[in-house]
C-alpha positions in Angstrom: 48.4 -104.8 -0.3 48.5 -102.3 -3.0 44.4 -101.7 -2.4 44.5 -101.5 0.7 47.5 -98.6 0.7 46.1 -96.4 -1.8 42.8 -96.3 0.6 45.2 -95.5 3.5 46.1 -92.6 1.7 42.8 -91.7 0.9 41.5 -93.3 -2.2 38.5 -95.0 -3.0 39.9 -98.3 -5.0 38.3 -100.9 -7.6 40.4 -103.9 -8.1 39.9 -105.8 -11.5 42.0 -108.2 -13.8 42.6 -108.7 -17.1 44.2 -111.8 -19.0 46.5 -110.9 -20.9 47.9 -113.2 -23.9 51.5 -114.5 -23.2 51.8 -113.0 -19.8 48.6 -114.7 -18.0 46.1 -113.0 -15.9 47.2 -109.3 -14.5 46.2 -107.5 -11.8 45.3 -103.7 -11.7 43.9 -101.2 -9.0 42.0 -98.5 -10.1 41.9 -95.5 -8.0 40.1 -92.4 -7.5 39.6 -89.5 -4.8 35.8 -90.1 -5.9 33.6 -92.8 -5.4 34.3 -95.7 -8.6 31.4 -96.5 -10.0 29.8 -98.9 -12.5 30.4 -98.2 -15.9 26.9 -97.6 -18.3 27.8 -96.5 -21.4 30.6 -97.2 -24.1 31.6 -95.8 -27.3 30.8 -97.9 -30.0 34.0 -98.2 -31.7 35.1 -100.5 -28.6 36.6 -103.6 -29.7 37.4 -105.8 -27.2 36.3 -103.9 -23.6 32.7 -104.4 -23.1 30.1 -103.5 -20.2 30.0 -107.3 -20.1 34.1 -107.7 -19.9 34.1 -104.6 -17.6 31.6 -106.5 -15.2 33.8 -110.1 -15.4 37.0 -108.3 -14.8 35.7 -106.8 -11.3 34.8 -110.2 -10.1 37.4 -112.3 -8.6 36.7 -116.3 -7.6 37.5 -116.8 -3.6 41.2 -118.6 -4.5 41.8 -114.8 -6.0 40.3 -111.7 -3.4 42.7 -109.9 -1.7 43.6 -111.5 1.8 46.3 -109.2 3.0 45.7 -106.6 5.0 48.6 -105.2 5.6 49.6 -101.0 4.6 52.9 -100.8 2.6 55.0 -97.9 4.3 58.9 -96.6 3.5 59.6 -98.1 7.4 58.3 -101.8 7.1 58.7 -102.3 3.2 56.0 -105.2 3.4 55.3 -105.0 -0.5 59.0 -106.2 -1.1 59.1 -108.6 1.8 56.2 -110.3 0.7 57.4 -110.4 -2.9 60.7 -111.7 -1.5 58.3 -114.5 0.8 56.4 -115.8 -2.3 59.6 -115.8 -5.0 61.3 -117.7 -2.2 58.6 -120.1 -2.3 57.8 -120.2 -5.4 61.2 -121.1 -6.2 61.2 -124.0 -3.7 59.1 -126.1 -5.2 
């Protein structure tokens, strides 16, 4: 939902993740009001970010890709109603 209102207002987007240790997998959304592109060339003092970890954290499996389609606005508030929709059932189990 997040994607898909930042391109609404006029960015191009590039969703990726990242796990993160103690907190589990995290997901970002890159955006830009040019086109995203791939990245070619690091620094060499890079540690831990990699062209390699740069390409894995752009791919998502199919139980992951974005499936809502749906434009967060001040008059619908769908980000927090959906929140509220998955903590409810989340918490139900």
């Amino acid at each position: 939902m997040i994607g898909k209102t930042l391109q609404e207002a006029g960015f191009e987007i590039e969703p990726y993740h990242a796990y993160v240790p103690s907190f589990g997998d995290w997901g970002f959304t890159l955006a830009s009001h040019t086109a995203i592109g791939e990245v070619s060339d690091l620094p060499d003092f890079m540690r831990y970010y990699s062209l390699s970890e740069d390409k894995r954290m752009r791919e998502f499996p199919e139980d992951m890709k974005a499936d809502v389609a749906i434009v967060n606005r001040l008059e619908n508030q769908a980000l927090v109603q959906l929140f509220q929709l998955e903590w409810r059932a989340f918490n139900d189990d």
